[in-house]
N, C-alpha and C positions, 0 to 999 in steps of 0.2 A: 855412178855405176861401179867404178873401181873400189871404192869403198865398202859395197856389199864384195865383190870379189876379194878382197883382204880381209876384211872379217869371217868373210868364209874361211879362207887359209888358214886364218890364225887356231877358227876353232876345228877345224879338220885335223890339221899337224897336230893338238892338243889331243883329240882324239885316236889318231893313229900312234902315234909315239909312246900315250901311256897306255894304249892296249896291245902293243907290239912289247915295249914292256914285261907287263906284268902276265901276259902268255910267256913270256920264256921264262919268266923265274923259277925256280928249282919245284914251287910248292906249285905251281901253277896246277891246273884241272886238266886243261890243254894236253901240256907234256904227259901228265898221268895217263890220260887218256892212250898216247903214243905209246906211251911206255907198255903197257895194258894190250895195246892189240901189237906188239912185237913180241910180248912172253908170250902172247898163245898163237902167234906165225911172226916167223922172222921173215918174210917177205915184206911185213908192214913198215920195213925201214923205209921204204919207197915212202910213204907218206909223209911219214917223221920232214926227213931230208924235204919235200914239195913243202908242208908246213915251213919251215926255214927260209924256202927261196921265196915264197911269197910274201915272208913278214919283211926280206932285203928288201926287193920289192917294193913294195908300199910305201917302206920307209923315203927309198930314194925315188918314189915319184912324189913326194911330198919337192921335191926339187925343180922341177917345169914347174909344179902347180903355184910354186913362190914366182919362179921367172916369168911367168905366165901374168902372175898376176902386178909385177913389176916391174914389165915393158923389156926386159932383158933378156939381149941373145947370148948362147952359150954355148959351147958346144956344136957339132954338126947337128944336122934334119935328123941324120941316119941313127945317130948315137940315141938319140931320145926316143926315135921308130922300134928301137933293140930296147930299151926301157920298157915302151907298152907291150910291147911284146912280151916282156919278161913278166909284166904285171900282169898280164890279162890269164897267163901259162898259170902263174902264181895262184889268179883267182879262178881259174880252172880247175885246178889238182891240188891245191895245198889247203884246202878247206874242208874235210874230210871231216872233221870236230863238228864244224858248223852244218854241215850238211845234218848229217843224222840227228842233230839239235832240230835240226827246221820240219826233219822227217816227225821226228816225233811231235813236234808239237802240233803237226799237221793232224797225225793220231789222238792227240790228248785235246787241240782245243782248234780247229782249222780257222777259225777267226782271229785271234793270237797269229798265228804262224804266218797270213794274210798281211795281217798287220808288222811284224817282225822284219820279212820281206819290203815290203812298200818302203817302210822307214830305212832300211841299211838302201835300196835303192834310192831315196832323196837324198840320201846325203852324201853316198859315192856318186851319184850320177855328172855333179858340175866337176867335179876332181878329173874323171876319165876324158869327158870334154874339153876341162883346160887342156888336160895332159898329150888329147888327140891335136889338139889346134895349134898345141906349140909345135908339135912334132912334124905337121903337114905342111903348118902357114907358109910359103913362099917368100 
């Protein structure tokens, strides 16, 4: 059973790291994107900045979801309870890119967009679970 949980890890952290990545790069689409709705309202910093704390985020819950899946304790309960927190804030409000991506494709093909959803929820779903049960476990 832990061996599907480590392969899981392995390929998740591979996936979040090189698309936390390659969203920050200077050419990124992402950033343009921000950049693009702060020229025409400078309120839009708000997103930029949510963007950002959710890709820290992500990155550092890629940390329980190791420890989690590597029997090791670290840290307090509370510390990692302030993580998902932070993660969940993260995937709350910092996805503002991905959101109106999903809108439209809901417009342009709602089978697609169906599909789009279901897949990014299989594959964050065990991450969030690790990341709750290391934070709750007792």
């Amino acid at each position: 059973m832990y061996l599907r949980w480590k392969i899981y890890a392995a390929v998740y952290a591979l996936m979040i790291i090189s698309g936390t990545y390659f969203s920050l790069l200077p050419e990124s689409r992402i950033l343009d994107y921000y950049q693009i709705l702060i020229l025409l309202d400078k309120r839009h910093w708000w997103n930029l900045y949510l963007f950002y704390i959710s890709c820290f985020f992500e990155v550092i819950s890629l940390v329980p979801l190791f420890l989690f899946v590597f029997r090791i304790r670290w840290l307090s309960q509370d510390f990692w309870k302030i993580i998902l927190a932070g993660r969940l804030v993260g995937l709350a409000g910092g996805h503002n890119f991905d959101y109106n991506l999903i809108i439209s494709l809901i417009f342009a093909n709602p089978i697609h967009a169906f599909i789009a959803i279901l897949v990014t929820a299989l594959i964050s779903l065990p991450s969030f679970c690790a990341q709750f049960i290391y934070a709750f476990r007792k």
